[in-house]
C-alpha positions in Angstrom: -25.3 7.3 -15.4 -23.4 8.4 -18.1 -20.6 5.9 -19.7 -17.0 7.6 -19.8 -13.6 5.5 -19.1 -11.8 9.3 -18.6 -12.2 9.6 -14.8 -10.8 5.9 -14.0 -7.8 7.3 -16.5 -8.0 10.3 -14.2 -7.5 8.2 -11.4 -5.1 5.9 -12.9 -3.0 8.8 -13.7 -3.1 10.6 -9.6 -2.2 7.1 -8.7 0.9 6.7 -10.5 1.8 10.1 -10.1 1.5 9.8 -6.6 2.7 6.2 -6.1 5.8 7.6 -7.3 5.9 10.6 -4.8 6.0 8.1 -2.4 8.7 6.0 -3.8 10.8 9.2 -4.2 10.2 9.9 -0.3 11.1 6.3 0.8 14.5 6.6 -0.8 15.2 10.4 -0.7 14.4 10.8 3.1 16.5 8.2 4.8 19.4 8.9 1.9 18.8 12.9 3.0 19.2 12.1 7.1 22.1 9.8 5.9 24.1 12.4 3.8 23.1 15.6 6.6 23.5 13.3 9.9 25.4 10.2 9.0 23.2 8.4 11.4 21.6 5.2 10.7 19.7 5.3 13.9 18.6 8.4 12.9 17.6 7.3 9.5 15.6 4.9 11.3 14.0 6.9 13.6 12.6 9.1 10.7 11.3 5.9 8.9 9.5 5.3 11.7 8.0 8.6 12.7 6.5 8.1 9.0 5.3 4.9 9.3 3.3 5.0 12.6 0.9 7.9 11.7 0.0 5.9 8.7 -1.8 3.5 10.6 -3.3 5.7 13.1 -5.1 8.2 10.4 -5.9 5.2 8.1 -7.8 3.8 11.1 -9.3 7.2 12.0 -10.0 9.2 9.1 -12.3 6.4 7.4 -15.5 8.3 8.4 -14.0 11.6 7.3 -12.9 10.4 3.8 -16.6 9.1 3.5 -18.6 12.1 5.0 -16.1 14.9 3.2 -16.2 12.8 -0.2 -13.9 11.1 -1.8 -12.2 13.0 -4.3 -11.9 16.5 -2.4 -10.3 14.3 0.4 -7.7 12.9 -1.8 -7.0 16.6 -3.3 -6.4 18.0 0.3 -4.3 15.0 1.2 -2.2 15.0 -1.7 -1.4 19.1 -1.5 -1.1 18.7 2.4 1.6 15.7 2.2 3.3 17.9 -0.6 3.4 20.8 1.5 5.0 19.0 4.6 7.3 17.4 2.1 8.1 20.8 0.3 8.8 22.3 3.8 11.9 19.5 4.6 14.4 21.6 1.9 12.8 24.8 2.7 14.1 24.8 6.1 17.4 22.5 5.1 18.3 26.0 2.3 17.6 28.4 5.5 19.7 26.8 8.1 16.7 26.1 10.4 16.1 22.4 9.8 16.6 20.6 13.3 16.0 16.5 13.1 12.7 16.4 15.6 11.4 18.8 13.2 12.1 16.5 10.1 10.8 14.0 11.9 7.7 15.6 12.9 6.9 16.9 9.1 7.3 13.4 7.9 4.8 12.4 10.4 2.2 15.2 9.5 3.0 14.1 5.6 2.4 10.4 6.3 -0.8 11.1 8.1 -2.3 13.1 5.7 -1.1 10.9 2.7 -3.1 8.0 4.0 -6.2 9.3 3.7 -5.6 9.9 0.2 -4.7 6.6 -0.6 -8.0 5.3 1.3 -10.3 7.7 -1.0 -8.7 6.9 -4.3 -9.2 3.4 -3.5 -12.8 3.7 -2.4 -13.5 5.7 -5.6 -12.5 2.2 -7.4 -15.6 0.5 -7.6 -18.0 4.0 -8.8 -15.7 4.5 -11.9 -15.4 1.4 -12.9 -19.4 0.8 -12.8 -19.2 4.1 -14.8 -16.2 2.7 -17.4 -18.7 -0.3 -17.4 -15.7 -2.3 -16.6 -15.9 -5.7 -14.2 -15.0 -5.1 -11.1 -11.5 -7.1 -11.1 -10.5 -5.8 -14.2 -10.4 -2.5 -12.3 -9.0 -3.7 -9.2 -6.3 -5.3 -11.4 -5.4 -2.1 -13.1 -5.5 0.1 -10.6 -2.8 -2.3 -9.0 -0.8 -2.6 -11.7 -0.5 1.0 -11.9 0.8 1.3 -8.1 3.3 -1.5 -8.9 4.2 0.4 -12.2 4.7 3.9 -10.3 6.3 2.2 -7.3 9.1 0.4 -9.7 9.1 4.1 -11.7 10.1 6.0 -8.3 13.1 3.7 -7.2 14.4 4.0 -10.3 14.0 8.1 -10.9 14.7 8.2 -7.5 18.4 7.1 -7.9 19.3 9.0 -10.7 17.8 12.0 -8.9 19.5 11.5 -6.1 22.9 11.1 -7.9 22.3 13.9 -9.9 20.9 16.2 -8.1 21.5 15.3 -4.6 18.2 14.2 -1.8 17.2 17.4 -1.1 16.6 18.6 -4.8 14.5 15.3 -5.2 12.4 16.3 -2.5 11.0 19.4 -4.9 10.4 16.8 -7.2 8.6 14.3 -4.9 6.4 17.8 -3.3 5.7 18.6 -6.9 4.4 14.9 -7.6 1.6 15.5 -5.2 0.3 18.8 -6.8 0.0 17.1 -10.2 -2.0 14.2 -8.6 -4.1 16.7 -6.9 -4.7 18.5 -10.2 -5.3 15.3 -11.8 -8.0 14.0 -9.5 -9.9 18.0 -9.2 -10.1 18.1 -12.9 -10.8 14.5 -14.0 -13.2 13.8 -11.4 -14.8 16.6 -11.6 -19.0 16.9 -11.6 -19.1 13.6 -10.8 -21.9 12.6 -8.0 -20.3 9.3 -6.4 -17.0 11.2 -5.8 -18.3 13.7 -3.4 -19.3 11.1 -0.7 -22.8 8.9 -0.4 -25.9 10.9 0.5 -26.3 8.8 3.9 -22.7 9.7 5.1 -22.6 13.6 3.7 -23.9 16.6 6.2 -23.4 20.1 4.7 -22.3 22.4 4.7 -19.3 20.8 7.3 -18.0 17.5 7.8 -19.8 17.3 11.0 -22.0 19.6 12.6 -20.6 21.4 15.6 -22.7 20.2 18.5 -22.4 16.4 17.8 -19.2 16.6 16.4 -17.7 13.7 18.9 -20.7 11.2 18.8 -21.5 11.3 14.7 -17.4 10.7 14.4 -17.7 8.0 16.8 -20.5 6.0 15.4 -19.4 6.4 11.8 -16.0 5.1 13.2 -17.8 2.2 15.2 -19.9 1.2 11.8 -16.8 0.9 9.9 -14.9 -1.3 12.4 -18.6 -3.2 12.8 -19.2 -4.4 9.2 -15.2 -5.9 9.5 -15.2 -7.9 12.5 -19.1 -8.6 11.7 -18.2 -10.4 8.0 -16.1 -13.6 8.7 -14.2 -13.3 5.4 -13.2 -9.4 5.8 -12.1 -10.8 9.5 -10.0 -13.6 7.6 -8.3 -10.9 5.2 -7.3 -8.7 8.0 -5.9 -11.1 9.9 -4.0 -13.4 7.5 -3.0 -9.6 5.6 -1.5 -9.0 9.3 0.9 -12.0 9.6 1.9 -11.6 6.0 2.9 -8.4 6.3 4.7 -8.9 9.5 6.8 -11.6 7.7 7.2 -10.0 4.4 9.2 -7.3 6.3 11.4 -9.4 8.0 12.0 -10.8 4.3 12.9 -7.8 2.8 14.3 -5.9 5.3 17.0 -8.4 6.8 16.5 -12.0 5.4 16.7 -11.4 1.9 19.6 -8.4 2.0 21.4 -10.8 4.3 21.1 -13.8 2.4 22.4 -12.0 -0.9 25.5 -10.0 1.2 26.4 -13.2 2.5 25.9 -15.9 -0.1 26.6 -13.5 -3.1 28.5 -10.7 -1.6 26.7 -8.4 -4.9 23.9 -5.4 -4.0 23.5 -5.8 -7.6 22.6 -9.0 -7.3 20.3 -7.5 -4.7 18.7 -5.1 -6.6 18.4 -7.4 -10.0 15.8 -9.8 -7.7 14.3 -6.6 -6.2 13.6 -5.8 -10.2 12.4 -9.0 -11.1 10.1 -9.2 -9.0 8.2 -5.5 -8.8 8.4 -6.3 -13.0 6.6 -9.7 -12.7 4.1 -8.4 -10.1 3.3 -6.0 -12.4 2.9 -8.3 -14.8 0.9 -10.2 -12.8 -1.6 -7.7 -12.1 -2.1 -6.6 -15.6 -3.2 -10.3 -16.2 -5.3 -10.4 -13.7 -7.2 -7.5 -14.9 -7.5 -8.9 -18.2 -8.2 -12.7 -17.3 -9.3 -12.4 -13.8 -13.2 -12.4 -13.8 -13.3 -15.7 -16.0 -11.9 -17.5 -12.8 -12.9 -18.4 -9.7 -11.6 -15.9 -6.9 -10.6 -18.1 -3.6 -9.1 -20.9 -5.8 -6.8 -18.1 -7.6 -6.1 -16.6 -4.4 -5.1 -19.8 -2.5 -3.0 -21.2 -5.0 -1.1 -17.2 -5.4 -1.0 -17.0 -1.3 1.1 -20.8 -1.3 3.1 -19.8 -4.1 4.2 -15.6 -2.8 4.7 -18.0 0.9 6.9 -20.0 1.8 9.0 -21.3 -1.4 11.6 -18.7 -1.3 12.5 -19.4 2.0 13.2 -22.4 1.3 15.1 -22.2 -2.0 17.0 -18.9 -0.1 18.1 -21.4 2.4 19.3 -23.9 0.3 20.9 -22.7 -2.8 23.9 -20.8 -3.1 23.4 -19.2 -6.6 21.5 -16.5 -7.7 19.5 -18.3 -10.7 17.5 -20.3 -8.6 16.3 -17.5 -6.2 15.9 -15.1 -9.5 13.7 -17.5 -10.9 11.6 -18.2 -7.5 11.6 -14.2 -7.1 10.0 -14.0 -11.0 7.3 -16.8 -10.1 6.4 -15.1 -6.8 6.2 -11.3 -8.3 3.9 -13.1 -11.1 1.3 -14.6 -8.5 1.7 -11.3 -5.7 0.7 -9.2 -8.5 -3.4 -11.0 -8.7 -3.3 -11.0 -4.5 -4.2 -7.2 -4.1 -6.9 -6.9 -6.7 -8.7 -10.0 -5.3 -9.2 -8.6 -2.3 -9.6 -5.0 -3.4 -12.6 -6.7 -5.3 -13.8 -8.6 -2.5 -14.3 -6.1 -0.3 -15.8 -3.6 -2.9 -18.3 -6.3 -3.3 -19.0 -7.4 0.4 -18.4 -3.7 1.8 -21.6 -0.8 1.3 -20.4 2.0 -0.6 -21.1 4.1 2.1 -19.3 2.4 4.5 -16.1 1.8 1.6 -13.8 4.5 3.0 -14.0 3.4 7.0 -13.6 -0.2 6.0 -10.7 0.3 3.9 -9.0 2.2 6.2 -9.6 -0.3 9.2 -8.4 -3.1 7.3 -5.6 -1.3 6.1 -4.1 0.1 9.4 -4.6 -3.2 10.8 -3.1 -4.9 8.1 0.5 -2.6 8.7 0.0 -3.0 12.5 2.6 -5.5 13.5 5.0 -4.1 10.4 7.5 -2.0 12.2 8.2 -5.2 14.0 8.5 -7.8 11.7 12.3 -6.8 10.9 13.3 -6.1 14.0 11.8 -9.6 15.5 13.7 -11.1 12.3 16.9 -9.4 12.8 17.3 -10.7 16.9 16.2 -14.1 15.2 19.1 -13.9 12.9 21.4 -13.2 15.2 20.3 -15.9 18.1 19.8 -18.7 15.8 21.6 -18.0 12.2 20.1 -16.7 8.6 19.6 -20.4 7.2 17.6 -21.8 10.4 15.9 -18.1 10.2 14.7 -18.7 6.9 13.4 -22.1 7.5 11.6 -21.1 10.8 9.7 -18.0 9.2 8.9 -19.8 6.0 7.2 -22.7 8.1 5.3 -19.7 9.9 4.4 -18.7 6.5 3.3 -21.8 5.5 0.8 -22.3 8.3 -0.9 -18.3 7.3 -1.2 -19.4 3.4 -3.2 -22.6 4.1 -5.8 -20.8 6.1 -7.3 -19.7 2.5 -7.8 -22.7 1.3 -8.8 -24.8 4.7 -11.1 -22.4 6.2 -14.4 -21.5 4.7 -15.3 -18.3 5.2 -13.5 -17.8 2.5 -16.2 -19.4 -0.1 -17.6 -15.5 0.3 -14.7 -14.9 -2.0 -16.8 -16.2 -4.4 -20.0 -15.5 -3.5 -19.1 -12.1 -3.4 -18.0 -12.4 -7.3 -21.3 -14.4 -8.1 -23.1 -10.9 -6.7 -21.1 -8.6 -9.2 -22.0 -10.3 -12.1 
């Protein structure tokens, strides 16, 4: 295999371009339905519609991103979701928008843009064996690069929007996803471990016609089998579930609320927000540079303990926006080496040609109980008050971020390390 560090570049570069697509969409849609509808139901109600088809085709398309290959899947995903996006001012400049059709072509977008994510993450592990670069060093970059883009696109995205109003931004954010297309067809081009594994590939179609159903199905079930079969992958999903569930509820109701309340200052609000995207970026950039020298589960456990429960607490009991600022910093700094550990883990303990469909499972179940998580927050709120609130969940996320450092399946966190070096 020839040594070349210009296709991980390649897919460094789709990744921040398209990482900052998305963060374009997430503010330009719901500030679109706002400005055309004046609806924050409504505004809702398209969050959702692009939310839920996320986790149905990242649980679904696993086999597809694997059989299809990699690179020409995330190509086709990121033109698709920029067509769909394109579409949304199209039809706003003709007069024939209606809101079931906005909310159905941020579904179709959100579906297809997940498998995209899935195959630019499975193609993680192939460049970076051909970078000859460890494992988490990649993992940690690649990260840092979504958290870099992600903090890029809130920011563009408001001066966008001011300047130019939501639906000129949408160009912008369609046109995002044509460059990362072009990026990843050029880059990656010529390169064998891009176009899918020689056991999951069938020419000259994805699947042949007249087993179409039952290949689909068992490459699905040996996906979902080698997750629930390996204890720690099990442990990741699950513990990735709860977090995410209460992370929502953080950001979504307890932490705007606390800061309208106690500070009365979206500034305030956003400078935190800031702080800690910067610091997690931060974080991950360390972790690529320092992260192989140390052992995995002990980095992880201690991260998990310190991204948990403390900022409930200090949210509950302070007053003031230093202390909370400088929780927020310390909890961006340890978030940012949480992703790459597991992205590493499970490059290690996952087949390659099973990468995609793993992903995929563990990512859709990971986002399953998401939607809810600020709804079940917000009814707490109101029934028992913000400060109890913020005790009560950071107790609950307590409890999830000892199960790392109790349980031990999760030695294979470093067993899996010992097997990449």
């Amino acid at each position: 295999m020839p040594t070349t560090r210009r296709p991980f570049a390649a897919l460094l570069a789709a990744t921040i371009v398209s990482t900052t697509g998305n963060a374009l969409t997430e503010l330009g849609v719901p500030w679109f339905v706002l400005v055309t509808t004046g609806s924050a139901a409504r505004a809702g109600t398209v969050a959702f519609c692009a939310m839920a088809p996320v986790v149905a085709s990242s649980a679904l398309l696993g086999p597809v991103v694997d059989r299809a290959g990699r690179r020409r899947v995330a190509v086709v995903s990121d033109l698709s979701s920029g067509a769909f996006t394109c579409a949304v001012p199209l039809l706003q400049a003709a007069g024939e928008l209606r809101f079931w059709t906005l909310c159905l072509l941020m579904g179709l977008a959100g579906f297809c843009h997940a498998p995209g994510d899935t195959a630019r993450a499975a193609l993680v592990p192939d460049l970076a064996a051909r970078s000859v670069m460890p494992l988490g060093r990649a993992a940690g970059l690649y990260d840092g690069a979504a958290r870099c883009a992600g903090m890029l696109g809130a920011a563009l995205g408001g001066v966008l929007i001011t300047s130019f109003g939501p639906s000129r931004v949408l160009f912008v954010d369609a046109g995002t996803f044509a460059v990362s297309a072009g990026a990843i067809a050029l880059g990656l081009r010529g390169i064998a471990e891009t176009c899918g594994s020689p056991e999951t590939q069938a020419p000259p179609g994805v699947y042949r016609a007249h087993h179409t159903y039952r290949t689909y199905r068992a490459d699905l079930a040996e996906g979902i089998r080698i997750v629930l079969r390996t204890p720690l992958l099990i442990g990741i999903c699950t513990t990735s579930l709860a977090a995410q569930g209460l992370d929502q509820g953080w950001s979504t109701v307890l932490l705007p609320d606390d800061v309208r309340t106690k500070l009365g200052s979206a500034l305030a609000l956003g400078l935190l927000e800031t702080l800690f995207g910067l610091f997690a970026f931060v974080g991950a950039l360390l972790f690529s540079a320092y992260g192989h020298r140390v052992r995995r589960r002990r980095l992880y456990a201690v991260s998990f303990l310190v991204v948990g429960a403390p900022r409930f607490l200090i949210a509950a009991t302070t007053h003031s926006l230093l202390p909370l600022a400088l929780m927020m910093a310390v909890e961006g700094l340890a978030c940012g080496c949480l992703n790459p550990i597991v992205s590493a883990t499970v490059y290690d303990t996952v087949p390659p040609r099973l990468r995609s469909r793993a992903l995929g499972a563990m990512t859709s179940a990971a986002l399953l109980v998401t939607p809810l998580g600020g709804l079940a927050t917000g009814y707490a709120v109101g029934a028992a008050g913000l400060d109890a609130t913020l005790l009560a969940v950071g107790a609950l996320y307590l409890l999830v971020t000892l199960v790392p450092a109790a349980h031990p399946a999760w030695r294979g966190m470093d067993a899996a390390r010992v097997r990449e070096r």
